[in-house]
N, C-alpha and C positions, 0 to 999 in steps of 0.2 A: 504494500500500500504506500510505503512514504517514497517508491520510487515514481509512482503518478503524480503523487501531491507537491513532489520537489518542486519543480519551476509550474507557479501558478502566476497566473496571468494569460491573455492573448499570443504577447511577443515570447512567453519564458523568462523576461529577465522584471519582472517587475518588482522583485524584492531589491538587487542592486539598483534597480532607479530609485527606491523608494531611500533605502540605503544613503546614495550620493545624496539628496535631497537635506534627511536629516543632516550629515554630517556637516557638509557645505553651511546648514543653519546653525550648528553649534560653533564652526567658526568662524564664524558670520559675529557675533555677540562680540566675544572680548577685543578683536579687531575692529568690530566695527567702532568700539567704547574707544579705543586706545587713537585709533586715526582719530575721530571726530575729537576727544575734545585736547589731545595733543596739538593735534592740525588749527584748531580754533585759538587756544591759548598762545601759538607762535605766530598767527598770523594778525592778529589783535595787537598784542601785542609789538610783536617788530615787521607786520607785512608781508610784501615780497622777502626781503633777505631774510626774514623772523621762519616763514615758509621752507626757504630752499635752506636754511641752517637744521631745522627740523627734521628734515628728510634726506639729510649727508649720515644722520645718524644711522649704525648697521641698525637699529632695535626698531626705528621708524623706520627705515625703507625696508625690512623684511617685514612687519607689522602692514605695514602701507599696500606691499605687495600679494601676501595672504588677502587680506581685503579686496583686491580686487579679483585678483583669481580664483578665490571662492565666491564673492559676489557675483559673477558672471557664470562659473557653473551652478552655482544655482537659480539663477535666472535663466539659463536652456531648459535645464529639467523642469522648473516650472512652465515652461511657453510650450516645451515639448510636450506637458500633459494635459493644457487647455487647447489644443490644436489638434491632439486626440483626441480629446472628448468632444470638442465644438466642429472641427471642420473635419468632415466625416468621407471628403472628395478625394483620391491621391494624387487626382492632377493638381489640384490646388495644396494640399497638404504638404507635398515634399517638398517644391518648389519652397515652401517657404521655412520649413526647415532648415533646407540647404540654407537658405538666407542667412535665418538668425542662427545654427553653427559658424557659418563664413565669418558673419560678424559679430560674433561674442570672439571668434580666435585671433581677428584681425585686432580686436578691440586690447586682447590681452596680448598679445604681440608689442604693439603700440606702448600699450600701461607698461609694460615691461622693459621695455626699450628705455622710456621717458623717465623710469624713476632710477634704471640702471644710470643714465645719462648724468643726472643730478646726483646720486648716490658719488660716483666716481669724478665730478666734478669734470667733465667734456665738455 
């Protein structure tokens, strides 16, 4: 019996979506606490240089960076599962998929790139 009941769901993997989902939300919380009022307190504070002094730090730009790389996978898995449940077409469905994966990875490419950039002072 528990080799039927192993992969429940449509696709088979709906326990690792469900998985990524949580996890992504649990560090979603203390990153998000730590950018927002880090980032807030420096830039108040001293600005632009208040900003880019903030984020030369290793503790803020790896904090900074988890932040966005898990804020973005879990914003896929979330769009991925209202796009299942609401747009029920494949012509329309995957096309948009495709989208918003292309552009959640372009997006974290970019975030990656621009805070490695300022991190290493280029």
């Amino acid at each position: 019996m528990s080799k039927v009941c192993k992969n429940l769901g449509a696709s088979g993997s709906g326990f690792e979506h469900w998985y990524l989902e949580r996890i992504s939300a649990l560090i979603l919380v203390p990153t998000g606490l730590y950018v927002l009022f880090g980032f807030l307190n420096n830039v108040v504070a001293g600005g632009y240089s208040g900003a880019m002094y903030w984020l030369q730090s290793p503790l803020s730009a790896t904090f900074s960076l988890l932040f966005l790389l898990a804020g973005l996978r879990h914003m896929v898995c979330g769009l991925e599962i209202v796009m299942g449940d609401y747009i029920h077409r494949d012509v329309v469905r995957l096309p948009l998929l495709f989208v918003v994966k292309f552009g959640a990875a372009a997006m974290a490419i970019l975030g990656t790139l621009s805070i490695a950039k300022i991190f290493f002072g280029v």
